[in-house]
ZAGU-215444 format. One record per residue (C-alpha): x, y, z. Coordinates in steps of 0.05 Angstrom, whole numbers, plus 5000, padded with zeros to 4 digits. Each point is the difference from the previous one (the first is absolute). Layout:
// ZAGU-215444
+------+------+------+
|    X |    Y |    Z |
+------+------+------+
|    X |    Y |    Z |
...
+------+------+------+
***
This chain:
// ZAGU-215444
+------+------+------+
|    X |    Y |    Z |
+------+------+------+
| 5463 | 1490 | 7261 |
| 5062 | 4976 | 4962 |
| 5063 | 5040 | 4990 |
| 5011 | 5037 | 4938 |
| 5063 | 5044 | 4955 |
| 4956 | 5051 | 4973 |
| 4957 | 4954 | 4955 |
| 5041 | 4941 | 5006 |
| 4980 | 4940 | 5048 |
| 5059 | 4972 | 5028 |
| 4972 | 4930 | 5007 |
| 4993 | 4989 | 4926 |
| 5073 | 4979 | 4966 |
| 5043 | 4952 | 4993 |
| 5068 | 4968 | 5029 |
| 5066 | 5014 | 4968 |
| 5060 | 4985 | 5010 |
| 5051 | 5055 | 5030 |
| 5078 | 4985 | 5013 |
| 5005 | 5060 | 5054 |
| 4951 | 4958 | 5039 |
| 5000 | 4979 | 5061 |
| 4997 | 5061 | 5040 |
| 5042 | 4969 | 5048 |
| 5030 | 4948 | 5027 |
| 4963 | 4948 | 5048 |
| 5056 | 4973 | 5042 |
| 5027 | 5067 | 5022 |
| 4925 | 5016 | 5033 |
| 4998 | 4989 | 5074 |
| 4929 | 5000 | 5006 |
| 4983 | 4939 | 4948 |
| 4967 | 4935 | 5027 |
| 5028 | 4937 | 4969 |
| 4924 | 4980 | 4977 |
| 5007 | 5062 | 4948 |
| 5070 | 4998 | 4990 |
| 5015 | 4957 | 4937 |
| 5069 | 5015 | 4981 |
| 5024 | 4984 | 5079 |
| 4963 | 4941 | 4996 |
| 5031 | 4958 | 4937 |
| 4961 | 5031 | 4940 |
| 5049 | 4995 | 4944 |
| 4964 | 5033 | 4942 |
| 4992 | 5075 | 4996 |
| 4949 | 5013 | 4949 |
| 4955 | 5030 | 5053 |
| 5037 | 5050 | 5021 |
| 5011 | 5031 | 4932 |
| 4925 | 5023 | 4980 |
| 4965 | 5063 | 5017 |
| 4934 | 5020 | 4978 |
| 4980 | 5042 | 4943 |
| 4936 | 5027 | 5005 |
| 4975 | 5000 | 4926 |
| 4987 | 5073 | 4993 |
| 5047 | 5041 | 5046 |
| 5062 | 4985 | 5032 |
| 5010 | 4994 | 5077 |
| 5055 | 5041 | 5032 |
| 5057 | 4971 | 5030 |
| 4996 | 4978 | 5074 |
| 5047 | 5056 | 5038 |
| 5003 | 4980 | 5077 |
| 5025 | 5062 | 5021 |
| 4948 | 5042 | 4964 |
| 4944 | 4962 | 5041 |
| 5037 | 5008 | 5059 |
| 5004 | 5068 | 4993 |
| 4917 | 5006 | 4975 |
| 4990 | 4959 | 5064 |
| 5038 | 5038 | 5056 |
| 4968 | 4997 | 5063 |
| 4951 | 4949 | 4979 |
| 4983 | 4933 | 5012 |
| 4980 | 4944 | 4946 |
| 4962 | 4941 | 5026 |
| 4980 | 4934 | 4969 |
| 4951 | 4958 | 5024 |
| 4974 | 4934 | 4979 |
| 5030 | 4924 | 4986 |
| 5067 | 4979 | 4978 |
| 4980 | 5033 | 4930 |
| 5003 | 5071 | 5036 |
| 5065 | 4967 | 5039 |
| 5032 | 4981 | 4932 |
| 4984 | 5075 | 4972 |
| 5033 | 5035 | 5067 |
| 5059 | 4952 | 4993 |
| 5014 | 5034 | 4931 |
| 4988 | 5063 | 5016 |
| 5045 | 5000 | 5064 |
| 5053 | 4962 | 4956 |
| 4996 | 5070 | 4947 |
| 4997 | 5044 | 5054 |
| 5066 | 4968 | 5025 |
| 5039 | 4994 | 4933 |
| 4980 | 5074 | 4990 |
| 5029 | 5026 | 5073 |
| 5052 | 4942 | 5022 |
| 5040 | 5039 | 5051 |
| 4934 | 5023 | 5047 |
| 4997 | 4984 | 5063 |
| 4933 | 4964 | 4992 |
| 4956 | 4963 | 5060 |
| 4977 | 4934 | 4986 |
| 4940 | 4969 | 5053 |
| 4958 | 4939 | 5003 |
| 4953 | 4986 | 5047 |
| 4938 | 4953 | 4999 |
| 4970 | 5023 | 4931 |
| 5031 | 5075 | 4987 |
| 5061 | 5005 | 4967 |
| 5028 | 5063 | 5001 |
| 5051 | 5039 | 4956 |
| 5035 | 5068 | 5015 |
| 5040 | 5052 | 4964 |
| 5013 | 5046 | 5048 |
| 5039 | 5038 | 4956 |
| 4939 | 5019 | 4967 |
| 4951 | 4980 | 5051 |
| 4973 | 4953 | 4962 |
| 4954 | 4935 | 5025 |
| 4977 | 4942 | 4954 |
| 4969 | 4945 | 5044 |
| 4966 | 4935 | 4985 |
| 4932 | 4979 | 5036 |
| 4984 | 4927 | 4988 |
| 4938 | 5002 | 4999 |
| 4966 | 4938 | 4958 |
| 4927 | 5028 | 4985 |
| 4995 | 5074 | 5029 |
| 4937 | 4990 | 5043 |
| 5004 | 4972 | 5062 |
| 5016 | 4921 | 5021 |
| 4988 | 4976 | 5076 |
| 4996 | 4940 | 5034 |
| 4950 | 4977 | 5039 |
| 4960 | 4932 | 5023 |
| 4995 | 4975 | 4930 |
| 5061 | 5019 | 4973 |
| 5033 | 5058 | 4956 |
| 4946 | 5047 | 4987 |
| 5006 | 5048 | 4939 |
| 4960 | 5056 | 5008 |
| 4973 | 5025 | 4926 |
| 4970 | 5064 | 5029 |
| 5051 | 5020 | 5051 |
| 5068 | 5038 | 5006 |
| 5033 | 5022 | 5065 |
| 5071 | 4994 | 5000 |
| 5021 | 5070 | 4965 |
| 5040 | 5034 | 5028 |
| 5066 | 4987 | 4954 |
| 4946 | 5011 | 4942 |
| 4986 | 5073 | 5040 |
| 5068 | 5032 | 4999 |
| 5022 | 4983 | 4933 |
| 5014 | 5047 | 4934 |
| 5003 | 4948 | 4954 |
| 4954 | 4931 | 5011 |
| 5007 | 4948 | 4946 |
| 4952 | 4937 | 5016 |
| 4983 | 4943 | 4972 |
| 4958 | 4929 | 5010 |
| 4985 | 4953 | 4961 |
| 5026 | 4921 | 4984 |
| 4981 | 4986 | 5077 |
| 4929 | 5003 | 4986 |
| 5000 | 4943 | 4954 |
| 5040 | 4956 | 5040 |
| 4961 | 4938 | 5023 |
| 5024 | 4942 | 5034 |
| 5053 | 5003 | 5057 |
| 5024 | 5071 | 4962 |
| 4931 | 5033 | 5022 |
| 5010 | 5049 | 5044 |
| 4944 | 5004 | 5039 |
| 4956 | 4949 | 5023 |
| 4932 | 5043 | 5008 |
| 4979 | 5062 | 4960 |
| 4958 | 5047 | 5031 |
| 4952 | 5064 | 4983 |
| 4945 | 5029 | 5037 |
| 5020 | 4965 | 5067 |
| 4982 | 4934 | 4953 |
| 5051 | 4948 | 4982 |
| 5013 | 4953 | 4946 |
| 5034 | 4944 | 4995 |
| 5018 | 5024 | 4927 |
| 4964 | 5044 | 4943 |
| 5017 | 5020 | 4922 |
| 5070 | 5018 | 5001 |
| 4995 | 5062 | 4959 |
| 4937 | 5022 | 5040 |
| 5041 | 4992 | 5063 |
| 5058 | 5043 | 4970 |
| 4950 | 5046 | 4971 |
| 4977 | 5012 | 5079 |
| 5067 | 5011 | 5026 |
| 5020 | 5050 | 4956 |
| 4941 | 5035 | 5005 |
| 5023 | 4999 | 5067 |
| 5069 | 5028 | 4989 |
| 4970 | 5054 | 4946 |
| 4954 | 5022 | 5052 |
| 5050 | 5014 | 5061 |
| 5050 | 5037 | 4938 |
| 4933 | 5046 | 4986 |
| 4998 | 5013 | 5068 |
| 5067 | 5005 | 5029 |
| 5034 | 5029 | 4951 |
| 5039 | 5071 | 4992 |
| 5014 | 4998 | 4916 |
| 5034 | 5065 | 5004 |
| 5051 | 4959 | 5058 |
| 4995 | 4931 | 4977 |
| 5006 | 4972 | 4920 |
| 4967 | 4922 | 5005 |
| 5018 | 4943 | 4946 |
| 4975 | 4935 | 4994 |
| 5044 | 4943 | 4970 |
| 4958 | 4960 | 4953 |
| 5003 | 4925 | 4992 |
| 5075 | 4973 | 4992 |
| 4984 | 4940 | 4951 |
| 5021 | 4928 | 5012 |
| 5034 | 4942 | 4954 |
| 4988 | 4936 | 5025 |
| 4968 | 4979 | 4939 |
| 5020 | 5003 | 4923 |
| 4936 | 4992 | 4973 |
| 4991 | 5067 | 5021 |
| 5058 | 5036 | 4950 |
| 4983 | 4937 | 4952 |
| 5047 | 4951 | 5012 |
| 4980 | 4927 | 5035 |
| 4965 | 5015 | 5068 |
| 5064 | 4954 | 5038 |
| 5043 | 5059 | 4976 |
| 5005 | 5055 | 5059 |
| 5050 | 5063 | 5013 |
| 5057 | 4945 | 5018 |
| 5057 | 5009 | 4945 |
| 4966 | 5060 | 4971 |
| 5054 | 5052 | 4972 |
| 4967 | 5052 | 4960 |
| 4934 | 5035 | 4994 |
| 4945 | 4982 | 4960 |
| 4997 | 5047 | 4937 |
| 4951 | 5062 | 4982 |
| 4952 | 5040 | 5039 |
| 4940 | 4945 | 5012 |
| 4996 | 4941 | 5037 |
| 4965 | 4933 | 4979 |
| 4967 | 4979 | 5064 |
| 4937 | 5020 | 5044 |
| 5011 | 5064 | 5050 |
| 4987 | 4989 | 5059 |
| 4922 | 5016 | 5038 |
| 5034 | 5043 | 5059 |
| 5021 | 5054 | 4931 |
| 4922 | 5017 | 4994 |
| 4985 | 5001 | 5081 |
| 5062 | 5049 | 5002 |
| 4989 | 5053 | 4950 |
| 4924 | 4996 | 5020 |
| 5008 | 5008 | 5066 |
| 5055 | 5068 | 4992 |
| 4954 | 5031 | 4947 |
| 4952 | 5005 | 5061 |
| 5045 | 5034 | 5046 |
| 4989 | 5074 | 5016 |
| 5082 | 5004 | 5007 |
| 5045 | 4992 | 4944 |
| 5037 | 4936 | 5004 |
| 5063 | 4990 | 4947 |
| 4988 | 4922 | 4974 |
| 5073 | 4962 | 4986 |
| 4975 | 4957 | 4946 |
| 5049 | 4950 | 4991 |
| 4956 | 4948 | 4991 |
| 5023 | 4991 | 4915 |
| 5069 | 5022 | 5010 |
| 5015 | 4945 | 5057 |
| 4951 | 4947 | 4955 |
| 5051 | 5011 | 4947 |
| 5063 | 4984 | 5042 |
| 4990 | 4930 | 5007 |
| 5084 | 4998 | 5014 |
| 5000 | 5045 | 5062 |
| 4987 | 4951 | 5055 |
| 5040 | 4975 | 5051 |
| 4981 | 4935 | 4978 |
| 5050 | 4949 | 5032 |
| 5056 | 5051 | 5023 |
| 4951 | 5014 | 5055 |
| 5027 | 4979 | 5078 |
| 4962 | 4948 | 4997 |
| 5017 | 4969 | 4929 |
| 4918 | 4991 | 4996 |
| 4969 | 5027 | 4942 |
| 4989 | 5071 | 5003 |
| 4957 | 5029 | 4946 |
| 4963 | 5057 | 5032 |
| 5053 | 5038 | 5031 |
| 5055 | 5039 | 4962 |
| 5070 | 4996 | 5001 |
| 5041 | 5075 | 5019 |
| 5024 | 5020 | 4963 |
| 4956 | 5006 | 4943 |
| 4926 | 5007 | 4983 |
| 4987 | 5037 | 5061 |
| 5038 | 5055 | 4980 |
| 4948 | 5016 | 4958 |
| 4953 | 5008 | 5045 |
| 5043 | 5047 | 5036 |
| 5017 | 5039 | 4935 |
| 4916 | 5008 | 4983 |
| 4995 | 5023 | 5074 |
| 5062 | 5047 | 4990 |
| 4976 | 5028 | 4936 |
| 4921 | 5017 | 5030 |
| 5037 | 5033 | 5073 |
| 5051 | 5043 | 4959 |
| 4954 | 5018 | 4934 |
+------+------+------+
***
């Protein structure tokens, strides 16, 4: 279900511009990557950094660091998913920092968990990479991703706060495809509808959150579908054009191009689910920030128009998750 103020839904607005903003500063967090980390890595404008979302009927509170420290003690927050879900812990551990500087925090990585600790407040946030949430092996043929199966849990078990998400790797083909067999029912295939694949998986996912889950212990988002620029012709400019040079937001509360087929599979697939499930739908708010890519001040200096520079649009994110955990 999505998030709401009262009557308001948070996911309908508009960007404008705000001096106060940003939240904090980029270079002074210890825990940023230099993929995310636009400022460190050359980017001269600072547009970007200046917008915060207006919802068109409500206003959002102010993100307080402390206050969700304090809402949190004793708990632990857990991401899992791709480097979307990466990019949305890297913000909010960056907040959580500016907010309470002097702790004596614990910073661990270790094959795919990256883990965060207050102990001051005995707070966890951690980051599972975890590209497609049901289960991937390999075996004779290859990587095997297993629509119908999850196993590896036990992170997802002993959180109080799970915020997943999944979704651009399904449609990668070529040498970006993840997997090089599907399979359901003990069956595989070499490849099947995209959306009825995802559709499977989820189904998947929903089905071990029916079944697993406490929702008097544990509160369970799911970030929707972080929108690309790689092409123009989708904000109606020439297709060539893409998220490099962009500086400011595209204006007003709709966007020109298509949505995207994983938006249907999503909301279908939670309005089945027994447990209540908070949907991040970020899907028009991201569409509209066509200027807060890395771009070229990734590591790399390849074009990076699926990720999102930190800070900045992220935040928001963090802010809609704030605002649903607090209210």
């Amino acid at each position: 279900m999505n998030s709401t103020l009262g009557n308001c839904n948070l996911f309908e607005g508009s960007w404008v511009y705000d001096e106060s903003y940003p939240i904090y500063d980029s270079l002074n967090c210890p825990f940023l990557v230099d993929g995310f980390n636009c400022l460190k890595n050359g980017r001269v404008d600072e547009f970007y950094l200046k917008y915060r979302w207006q919802p068109t009927t409500c206003n959002l509170p102010r993100f307080d660091g402390k206050a969700l420290l304090e809402k949190m003690k004793g708990k632990n927050i857990v991401f899992v998913g791709d480097s979307l879900g990466y990019n949305q812990w890297e913000s909010l551990a960056c907040l959580l920092h500016a907010a309470f500087p002097s702790s004596k925090y614990v910073y661990q990585s270790r094959d795919s968990l990256i883990t965060l600790k207050f102990p001051e407040y005995e707070v966890s946030v951690q980051y599972l990479r975890n590209r497609f949430l049901v289960d991937i092996s390999l075996g004779k043929v290859g990587r095997i991703l297993k629509l119908d199966s999850i196993t590896k849990t036990s992170i997802w078990e002993g959180a109080d706060v799970l915020i997943f998400n999944s979704y651009h790797w399904w449609t990668h083909t070529g040498i970006l495809q993840g997997w090089d067999y599907l399979e359901v029912d003990g069956k595989l295939f070499k490849d099947m509808d995209r959306m009825k694949a995802y559709n499977i998986g989820l189904s998947t996912w929903a089905k071990w959150i029916d079944t697993n889950i406490d929702p008097n212990k544990t509160s369970v988002f799911f970030q929707g579908i972080p929108a690309v620029h790689f092409s123009g012709a989708n904000w109606g400019e020439p297709k060539e054009v893409s998220c490099k040079g962009q500086t400011k937001p595209l204006k007003g509360s709709t966007y020109p191009g298509e949505r995207y087929p994983g938006e249907l599979v999503i909301k279908k697939v939670l309005n089945t689910m027994k447990k209540q499930v908070y949907l991040l739908d970020i899907t028009l708010l991201t569409q509209l920030r066509k200027d807060g890519h890395p771009s070229i001040y990734g590591p790399s200096g390849q074009l990076d128009c699926s990720h999102w520079c930190v800070a900045g649009v992220p935040e928001t994110w963090n802010l809609l998750l704030y605002t649903t955990l607090i209210s």
